[in-house]
Backbone as ProteinMPNN parsed JSONL, in Angstrom:
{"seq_chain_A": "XXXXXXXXXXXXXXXXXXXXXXXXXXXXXXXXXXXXXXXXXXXXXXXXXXXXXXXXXXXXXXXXXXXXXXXXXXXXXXXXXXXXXXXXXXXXXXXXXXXXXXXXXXXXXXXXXXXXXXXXXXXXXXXXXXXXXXXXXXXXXXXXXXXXXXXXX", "coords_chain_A": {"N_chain_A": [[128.13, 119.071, 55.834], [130.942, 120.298, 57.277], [133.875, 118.485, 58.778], [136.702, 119.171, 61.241], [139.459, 117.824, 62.559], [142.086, 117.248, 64.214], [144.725, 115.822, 65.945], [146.892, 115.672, 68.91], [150.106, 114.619, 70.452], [150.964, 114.744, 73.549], [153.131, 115.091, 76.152], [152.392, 114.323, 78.595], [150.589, 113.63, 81.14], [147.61, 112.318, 80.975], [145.722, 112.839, 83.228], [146.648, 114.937, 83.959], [146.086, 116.74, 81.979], [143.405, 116.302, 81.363], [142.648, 117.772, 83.698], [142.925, 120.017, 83.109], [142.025, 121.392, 81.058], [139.281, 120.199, 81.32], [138.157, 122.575, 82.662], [136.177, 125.007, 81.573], [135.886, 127.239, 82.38], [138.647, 128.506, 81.901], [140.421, 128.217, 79.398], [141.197, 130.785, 78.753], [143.935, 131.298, 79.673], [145.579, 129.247, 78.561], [145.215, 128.89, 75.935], [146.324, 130.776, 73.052], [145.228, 132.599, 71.347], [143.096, 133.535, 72.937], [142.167, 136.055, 74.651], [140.563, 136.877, 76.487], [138.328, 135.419, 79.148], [135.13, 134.281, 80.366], [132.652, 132.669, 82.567], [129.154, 133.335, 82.334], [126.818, 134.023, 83.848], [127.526, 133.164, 86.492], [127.654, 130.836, 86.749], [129.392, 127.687, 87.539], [132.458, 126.51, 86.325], [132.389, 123.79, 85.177], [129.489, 123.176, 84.553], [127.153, 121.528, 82.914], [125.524, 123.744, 80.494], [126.672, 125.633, 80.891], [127.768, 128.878, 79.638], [130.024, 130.82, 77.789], [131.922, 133.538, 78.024], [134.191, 134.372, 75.197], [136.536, 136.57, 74.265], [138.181, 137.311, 71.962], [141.276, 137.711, 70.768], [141.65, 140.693, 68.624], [139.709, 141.638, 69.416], [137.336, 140.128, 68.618], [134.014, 139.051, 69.873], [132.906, 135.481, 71.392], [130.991, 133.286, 72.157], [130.46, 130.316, 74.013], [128.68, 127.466, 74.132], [128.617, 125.047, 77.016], [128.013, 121.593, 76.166], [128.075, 119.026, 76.818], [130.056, 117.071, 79.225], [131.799, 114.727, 80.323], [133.915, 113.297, 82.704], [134.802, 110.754, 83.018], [135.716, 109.535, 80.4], [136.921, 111.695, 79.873], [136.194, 113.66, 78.204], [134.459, 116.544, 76.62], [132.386, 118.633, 75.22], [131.081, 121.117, 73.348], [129.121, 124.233, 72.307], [128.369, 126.847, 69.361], [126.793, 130.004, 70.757], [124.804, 132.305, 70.059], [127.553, 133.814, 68.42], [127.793, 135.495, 66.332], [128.956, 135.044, 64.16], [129.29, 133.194, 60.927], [128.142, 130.309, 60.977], [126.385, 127.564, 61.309], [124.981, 124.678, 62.918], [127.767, 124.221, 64.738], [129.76, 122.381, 66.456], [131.712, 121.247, 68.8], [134.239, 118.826, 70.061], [136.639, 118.07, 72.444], [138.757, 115.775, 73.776], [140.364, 113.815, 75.726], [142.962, 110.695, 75.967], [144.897, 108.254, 77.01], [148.302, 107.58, 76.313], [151.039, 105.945, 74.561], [153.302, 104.889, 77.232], [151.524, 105.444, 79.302], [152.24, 107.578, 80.665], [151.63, 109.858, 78.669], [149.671, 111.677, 76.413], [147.002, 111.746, 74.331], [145.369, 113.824, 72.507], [142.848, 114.941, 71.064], [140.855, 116.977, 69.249], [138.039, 118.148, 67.716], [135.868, 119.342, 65.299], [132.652, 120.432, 63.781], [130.82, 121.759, 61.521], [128.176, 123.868, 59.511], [128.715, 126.005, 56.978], [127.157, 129.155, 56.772], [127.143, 129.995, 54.335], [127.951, 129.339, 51.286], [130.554, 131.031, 50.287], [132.108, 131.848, 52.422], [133.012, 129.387, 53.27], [135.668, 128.197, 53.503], [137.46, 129.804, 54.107], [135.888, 129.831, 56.799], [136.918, 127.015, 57.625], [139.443, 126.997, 57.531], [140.366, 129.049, 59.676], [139.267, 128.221, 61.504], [140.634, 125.639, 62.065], [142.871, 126.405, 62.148], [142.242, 127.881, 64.945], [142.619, 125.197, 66.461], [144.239, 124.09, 65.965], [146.369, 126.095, 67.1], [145.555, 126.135, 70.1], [145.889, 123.311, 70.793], [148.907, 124.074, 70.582], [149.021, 125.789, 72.735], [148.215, 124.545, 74.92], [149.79, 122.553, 75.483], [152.434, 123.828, 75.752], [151.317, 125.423, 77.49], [151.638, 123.49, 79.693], [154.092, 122.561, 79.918], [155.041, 121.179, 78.607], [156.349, 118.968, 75.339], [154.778, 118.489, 72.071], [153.318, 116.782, 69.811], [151.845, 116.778, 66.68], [149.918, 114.345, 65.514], [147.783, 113.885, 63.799], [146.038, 115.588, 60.874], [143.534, 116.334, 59.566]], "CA_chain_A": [[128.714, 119.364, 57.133], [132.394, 120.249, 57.283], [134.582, 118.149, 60.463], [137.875, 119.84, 61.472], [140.256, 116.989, 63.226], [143.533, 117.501, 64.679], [145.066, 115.015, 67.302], [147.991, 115.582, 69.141], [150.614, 113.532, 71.345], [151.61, 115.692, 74.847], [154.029, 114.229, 76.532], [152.019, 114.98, 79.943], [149.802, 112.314, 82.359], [146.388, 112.388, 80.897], [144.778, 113.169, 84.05], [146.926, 116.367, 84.512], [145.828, 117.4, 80.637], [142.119, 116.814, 81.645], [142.529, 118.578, 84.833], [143.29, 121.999, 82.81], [141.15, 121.165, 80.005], [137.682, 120.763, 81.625], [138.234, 123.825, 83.301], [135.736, 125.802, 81.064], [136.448, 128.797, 82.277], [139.909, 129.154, 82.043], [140.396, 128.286, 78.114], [142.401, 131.911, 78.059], [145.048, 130.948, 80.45], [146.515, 128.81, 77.266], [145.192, 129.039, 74.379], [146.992, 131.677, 73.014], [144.43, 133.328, 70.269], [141.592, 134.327, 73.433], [142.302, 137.879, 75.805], [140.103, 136.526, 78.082], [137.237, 134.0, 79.15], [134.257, 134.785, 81.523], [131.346, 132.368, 82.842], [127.845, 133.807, 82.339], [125.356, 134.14, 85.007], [128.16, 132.827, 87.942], [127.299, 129.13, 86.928], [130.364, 126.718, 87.532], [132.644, 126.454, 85.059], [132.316, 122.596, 84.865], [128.836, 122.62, 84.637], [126.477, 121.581, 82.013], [124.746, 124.729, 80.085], [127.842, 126.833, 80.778], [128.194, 129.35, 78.976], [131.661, 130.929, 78.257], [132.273, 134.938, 76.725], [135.15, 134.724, 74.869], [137.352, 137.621, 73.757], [139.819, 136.763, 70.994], [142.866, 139.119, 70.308], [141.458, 141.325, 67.385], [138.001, 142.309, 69.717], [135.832, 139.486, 67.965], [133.661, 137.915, 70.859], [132.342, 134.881, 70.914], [129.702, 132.834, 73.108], [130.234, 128.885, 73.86], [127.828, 126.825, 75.491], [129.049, 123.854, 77.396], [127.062, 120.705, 75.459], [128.148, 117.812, 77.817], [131.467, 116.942, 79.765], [132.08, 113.434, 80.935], [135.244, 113.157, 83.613], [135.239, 109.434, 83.301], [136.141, 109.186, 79.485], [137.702, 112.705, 79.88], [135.687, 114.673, 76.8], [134.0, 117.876, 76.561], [131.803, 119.182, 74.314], [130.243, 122.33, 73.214], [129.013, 124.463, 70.685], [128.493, 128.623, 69.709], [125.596, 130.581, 70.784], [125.006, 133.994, 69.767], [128.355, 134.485, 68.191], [127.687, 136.58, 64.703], [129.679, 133.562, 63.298], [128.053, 132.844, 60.418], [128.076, 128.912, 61.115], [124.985, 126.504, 61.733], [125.149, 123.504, 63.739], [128.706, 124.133, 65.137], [129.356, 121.517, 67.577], [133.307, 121.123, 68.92], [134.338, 117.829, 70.651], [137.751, 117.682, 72.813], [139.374, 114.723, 74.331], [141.802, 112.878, 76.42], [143.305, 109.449, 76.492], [146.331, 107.848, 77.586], [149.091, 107.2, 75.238], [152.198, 105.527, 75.485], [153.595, 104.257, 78.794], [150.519, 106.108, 80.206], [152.748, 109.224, 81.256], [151.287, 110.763, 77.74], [148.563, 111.811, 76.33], [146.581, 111.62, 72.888], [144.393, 115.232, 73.092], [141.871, 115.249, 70.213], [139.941, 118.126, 69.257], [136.729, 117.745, 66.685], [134.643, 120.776, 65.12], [131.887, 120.341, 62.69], [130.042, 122.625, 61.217], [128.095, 124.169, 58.237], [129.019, 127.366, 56.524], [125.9, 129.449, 56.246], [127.187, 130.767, 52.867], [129.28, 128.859, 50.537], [131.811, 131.801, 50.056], [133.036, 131.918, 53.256], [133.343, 127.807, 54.188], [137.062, 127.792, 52.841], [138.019, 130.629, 55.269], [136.324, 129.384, 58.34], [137.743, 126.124, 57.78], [140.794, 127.788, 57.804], [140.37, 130.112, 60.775], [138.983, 127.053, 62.915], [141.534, 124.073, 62.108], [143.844, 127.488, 62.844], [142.187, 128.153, 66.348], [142.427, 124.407, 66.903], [146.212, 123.993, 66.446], [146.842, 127.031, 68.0], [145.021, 125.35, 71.299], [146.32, 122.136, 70.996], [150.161, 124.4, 70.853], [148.998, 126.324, 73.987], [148.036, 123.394, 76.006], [151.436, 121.733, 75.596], [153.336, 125.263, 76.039], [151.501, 125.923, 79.283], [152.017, 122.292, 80.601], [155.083, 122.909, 80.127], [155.502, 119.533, 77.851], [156.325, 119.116, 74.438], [153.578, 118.364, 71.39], [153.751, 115.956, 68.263], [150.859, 116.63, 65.679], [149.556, 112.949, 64.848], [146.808, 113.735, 62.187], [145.115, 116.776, 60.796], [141.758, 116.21, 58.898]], "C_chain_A": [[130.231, 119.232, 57.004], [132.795, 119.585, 58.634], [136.208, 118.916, 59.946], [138.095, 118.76, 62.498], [141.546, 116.973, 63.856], [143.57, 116.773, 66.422], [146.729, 115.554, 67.553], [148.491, 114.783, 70.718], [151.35, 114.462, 71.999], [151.881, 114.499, 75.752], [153.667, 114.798, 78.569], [151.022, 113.378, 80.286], [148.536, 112.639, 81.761], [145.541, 113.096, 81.654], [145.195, 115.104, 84.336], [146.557, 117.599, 83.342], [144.24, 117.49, 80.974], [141.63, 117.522, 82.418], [142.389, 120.577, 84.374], [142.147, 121.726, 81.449], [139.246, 121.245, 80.32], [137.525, 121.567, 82.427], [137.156, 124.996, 82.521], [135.962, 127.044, 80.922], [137.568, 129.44, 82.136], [140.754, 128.933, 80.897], [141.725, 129.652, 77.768], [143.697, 131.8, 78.949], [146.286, 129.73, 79.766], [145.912, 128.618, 76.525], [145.728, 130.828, 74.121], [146.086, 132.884, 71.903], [142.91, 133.646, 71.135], [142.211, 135.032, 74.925], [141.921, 137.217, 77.164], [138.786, 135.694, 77.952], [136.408, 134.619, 80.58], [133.273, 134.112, 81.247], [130.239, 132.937, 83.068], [127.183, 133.417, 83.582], [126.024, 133.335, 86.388], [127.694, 131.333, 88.011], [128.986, 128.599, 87.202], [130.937, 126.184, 86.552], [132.957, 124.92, 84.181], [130.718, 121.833, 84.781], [127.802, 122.428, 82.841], [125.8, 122.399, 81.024], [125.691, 125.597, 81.112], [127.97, 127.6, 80.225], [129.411, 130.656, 79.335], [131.622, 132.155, 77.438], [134.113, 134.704, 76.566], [135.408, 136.083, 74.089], [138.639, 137.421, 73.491], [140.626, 138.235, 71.047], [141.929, 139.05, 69.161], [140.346, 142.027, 68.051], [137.338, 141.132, 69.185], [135.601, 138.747, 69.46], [132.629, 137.052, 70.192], [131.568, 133.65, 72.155], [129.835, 131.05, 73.161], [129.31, 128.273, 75.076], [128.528, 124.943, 75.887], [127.99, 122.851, 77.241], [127.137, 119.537, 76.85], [129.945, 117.737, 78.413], [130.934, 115.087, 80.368], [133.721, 113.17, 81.251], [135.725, 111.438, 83.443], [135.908, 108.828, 81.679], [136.69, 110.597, 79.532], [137.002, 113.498, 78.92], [134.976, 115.478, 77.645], [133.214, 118.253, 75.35], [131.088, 120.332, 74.5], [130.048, 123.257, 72.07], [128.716, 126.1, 70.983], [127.122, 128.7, 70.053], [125.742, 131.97, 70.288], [126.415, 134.572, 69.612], [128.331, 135.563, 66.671], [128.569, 136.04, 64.002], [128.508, 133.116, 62.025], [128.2, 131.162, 59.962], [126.467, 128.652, 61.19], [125.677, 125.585, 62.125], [126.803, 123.16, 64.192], [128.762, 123.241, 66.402], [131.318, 121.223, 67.464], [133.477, 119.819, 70.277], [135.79, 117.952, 71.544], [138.111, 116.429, 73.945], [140.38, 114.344, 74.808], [142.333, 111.551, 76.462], [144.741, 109.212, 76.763], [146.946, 107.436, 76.162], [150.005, 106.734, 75.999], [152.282, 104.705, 76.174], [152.361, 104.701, 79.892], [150.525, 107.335, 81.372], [152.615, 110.563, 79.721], [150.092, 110.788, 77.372], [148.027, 112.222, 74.905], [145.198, 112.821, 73.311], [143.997, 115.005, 71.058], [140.836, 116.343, 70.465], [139.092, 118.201, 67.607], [135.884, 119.06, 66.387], [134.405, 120.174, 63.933], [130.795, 121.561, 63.063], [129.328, 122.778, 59.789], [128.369, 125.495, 58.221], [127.546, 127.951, 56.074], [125.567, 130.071, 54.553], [128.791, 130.401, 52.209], [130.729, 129.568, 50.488], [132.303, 131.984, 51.208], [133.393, 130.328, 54.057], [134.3, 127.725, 54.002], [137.549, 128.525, 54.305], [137.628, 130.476, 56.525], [136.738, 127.559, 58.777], [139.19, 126.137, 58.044], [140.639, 128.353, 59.229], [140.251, 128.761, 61.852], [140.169, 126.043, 63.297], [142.614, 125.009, 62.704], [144.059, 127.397, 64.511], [142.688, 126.565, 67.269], [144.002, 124.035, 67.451], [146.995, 124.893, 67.204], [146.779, 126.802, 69.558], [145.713, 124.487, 71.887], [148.424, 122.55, 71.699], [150.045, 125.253, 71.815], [148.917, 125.686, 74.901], [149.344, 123.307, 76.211], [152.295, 123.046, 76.157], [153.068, 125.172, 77.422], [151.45, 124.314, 80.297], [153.15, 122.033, 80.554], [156.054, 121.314, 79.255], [155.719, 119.479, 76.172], [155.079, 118.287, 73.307], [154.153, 117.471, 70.303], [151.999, 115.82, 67.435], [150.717, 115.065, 65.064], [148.669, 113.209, 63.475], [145.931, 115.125, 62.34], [144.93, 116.307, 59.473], [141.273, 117.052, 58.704]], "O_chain_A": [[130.736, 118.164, 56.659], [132.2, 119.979, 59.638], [136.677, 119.122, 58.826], [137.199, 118.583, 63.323], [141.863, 115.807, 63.62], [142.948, 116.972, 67.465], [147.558, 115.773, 66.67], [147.797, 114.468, 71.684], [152.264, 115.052, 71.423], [151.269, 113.465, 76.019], [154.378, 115.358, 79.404], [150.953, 112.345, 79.62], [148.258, 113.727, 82.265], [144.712, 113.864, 81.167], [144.506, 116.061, 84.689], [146.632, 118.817, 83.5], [143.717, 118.603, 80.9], [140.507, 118.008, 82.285], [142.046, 121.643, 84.884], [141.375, 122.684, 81.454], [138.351, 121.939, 79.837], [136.554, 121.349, 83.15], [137.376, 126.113, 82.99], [136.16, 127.771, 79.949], [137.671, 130.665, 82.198], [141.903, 129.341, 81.06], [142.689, 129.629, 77.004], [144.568, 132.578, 78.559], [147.391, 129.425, 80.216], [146.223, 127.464, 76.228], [145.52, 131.792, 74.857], [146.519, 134.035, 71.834], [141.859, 133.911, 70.553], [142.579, 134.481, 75.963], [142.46, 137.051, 78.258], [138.278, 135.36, 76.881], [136.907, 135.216, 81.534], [132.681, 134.318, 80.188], [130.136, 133.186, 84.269], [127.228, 132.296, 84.088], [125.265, 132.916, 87.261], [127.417, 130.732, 89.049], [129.803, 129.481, 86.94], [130.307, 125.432, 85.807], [133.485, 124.788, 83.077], [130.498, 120.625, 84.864], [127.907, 123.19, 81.88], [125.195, 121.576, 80.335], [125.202, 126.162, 82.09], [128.979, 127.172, 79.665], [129.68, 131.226, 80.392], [131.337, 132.036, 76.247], [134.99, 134.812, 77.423], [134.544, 136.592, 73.375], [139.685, 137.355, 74.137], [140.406, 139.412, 71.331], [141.45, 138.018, 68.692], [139.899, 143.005, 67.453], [136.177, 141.343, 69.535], [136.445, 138.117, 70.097], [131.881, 137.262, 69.237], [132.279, 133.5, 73.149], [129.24, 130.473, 72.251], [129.227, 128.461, 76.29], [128.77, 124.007, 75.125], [127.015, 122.978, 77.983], [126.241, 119.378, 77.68], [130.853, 118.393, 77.901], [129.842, 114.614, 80.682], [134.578, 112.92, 80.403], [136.849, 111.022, 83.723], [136.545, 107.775, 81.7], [137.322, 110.484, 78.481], [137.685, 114.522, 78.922], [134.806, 115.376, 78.86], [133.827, 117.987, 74.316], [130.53, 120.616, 75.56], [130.674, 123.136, 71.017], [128.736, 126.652, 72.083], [126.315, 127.805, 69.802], [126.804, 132.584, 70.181], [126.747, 135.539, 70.299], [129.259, 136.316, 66.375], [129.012, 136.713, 63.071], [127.318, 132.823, 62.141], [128.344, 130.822, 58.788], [125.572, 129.494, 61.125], [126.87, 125.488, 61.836], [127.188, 121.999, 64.056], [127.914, 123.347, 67.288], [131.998, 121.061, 66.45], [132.856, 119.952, 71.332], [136.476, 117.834, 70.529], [137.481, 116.42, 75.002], [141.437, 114.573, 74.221], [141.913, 111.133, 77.542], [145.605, 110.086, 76.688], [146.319, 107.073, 75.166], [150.156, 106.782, 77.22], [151.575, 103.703, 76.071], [152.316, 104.342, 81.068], [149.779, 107.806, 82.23], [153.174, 111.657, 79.642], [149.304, 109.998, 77.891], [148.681, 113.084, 74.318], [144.329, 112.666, 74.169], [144.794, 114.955, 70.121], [140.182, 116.572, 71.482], [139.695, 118.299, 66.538], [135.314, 119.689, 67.278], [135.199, 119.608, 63.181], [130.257, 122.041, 64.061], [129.692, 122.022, 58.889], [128.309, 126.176, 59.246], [126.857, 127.394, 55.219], [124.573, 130.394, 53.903], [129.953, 130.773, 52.376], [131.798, 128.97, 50.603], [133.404, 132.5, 51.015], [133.912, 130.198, 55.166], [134.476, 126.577, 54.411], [137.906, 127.939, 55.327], [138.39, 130.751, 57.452], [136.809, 127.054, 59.897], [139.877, 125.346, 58.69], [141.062, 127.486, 59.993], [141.026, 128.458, 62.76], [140.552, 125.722, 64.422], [143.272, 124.589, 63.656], [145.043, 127.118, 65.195], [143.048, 126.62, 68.444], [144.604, 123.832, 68.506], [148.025, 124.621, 67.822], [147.711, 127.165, 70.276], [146.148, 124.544, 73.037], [149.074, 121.958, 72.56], [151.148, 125.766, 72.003], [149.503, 126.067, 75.915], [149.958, 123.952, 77.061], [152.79, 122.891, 77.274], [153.869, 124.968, 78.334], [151.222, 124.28, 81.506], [153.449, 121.069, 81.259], [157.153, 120.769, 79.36], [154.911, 120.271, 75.687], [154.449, 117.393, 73.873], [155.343, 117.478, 69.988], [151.193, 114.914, 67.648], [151.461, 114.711, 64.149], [148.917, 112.766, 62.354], [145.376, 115.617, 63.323], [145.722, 115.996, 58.583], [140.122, 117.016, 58.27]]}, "name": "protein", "num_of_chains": 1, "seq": "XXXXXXXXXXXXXXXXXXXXXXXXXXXXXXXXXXXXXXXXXXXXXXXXXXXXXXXXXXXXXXXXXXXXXXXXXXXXXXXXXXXXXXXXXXXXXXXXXXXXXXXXXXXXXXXXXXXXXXXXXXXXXXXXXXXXXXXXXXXXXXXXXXXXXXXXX"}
C-alpha cells in the first residue's frame, strides 16, 4: 500500500479552513487542477455516501464517494468509485487543526492506495502527491492566506 502525506501551515482560523473544506461539493472553487464538481443524485454535499463527479482540466473524470466527515475533529474522508483509475483501495483523508496562536491552521491531506499494476505506481504517486499540493496551494490562494509546506511523505 503506497500513503501520500503532505501537511501544510495556512495562516487562516481553522474553523474558516474547515468551513470551505467540508463543503464536498465545491472542491472546484479552489483547487485549481478540477473544471468543475457536481453532487450525484441531489444528495447534500456534506452528507455521508456523497458522491462527487469531478472534471479535471485535460477531460479525465473522476467519481469520489464521501467515506465519513466528522465536524467536531474537522476531517473528511473519501475514496474513488468508478473512476477508470487504475488504483485499488484508494482511500484519501483531509484534516484540520489549530496551529499556532490558534489564528492558523495545520491542513493535512492523506492518500493511500495500491497501484493495480506495478508500472504505473511511480506515476500515480506522482500525479496524486501532485493533485495534493496543488489543493493544499488552492486552499491558501482562495483564502486569501499564505501557505508553508511542513512535511511531504
Amino acid at each position: 500500500m503506497t500513503t501520500i502525506n503532505h501537511t501544510a501551515l495556512i495562516s487562516v482560523d481553522p474553523e474558516a479552513v474547515w468551513h470551505l473544506l467540508r463543503q464536498f461539493g465545491v472542491i472546484d472553487a479552489w483547487h485549481p487542477q478540477i473544471d468543475s464538481c457536481v453532487i450525484e443524485g441531489g444528495k447534500y454535499s456534506g452528507d455521508g455516501g456523497s458522491i462527487r463527479t469531478l472534471h479535471l482540466l485535460g477531460s479525465k473524470v473522476v467519481h469520489e464517494r464521501l467515506l465519513a466527515i466528522d465536524n467536531d475533529r474537522m476531517t473528511m474522508t473519501y475514496g474513488l468509485t468508478d473512476s477508470g483509475i487504475p488504483l485499488d483501495h484508494f482511500c484519501a483523508t483531509v484534516g484540520v487543526s489549530p496551529a499556532g496562536d490558534g489564528v492558523q491552521s495545520t491542513v493535512s491531506w492523506t492518500a493511500r492506495f495500491e497501484a493495480r499494476d506495478s508500472t504505473v505506481a511511480a506515476e500515480y504517486e506522482s500525479l496524486i502527491g501532485e493533485f495534493i499540493l496543488n489543493g493544499l496551494d488552492g486552499l491558501a490562494d482562495h483564502l486569501g492566506a499564505p501557505m508553508e509546506l511542513e512535511t511531504c511523505v
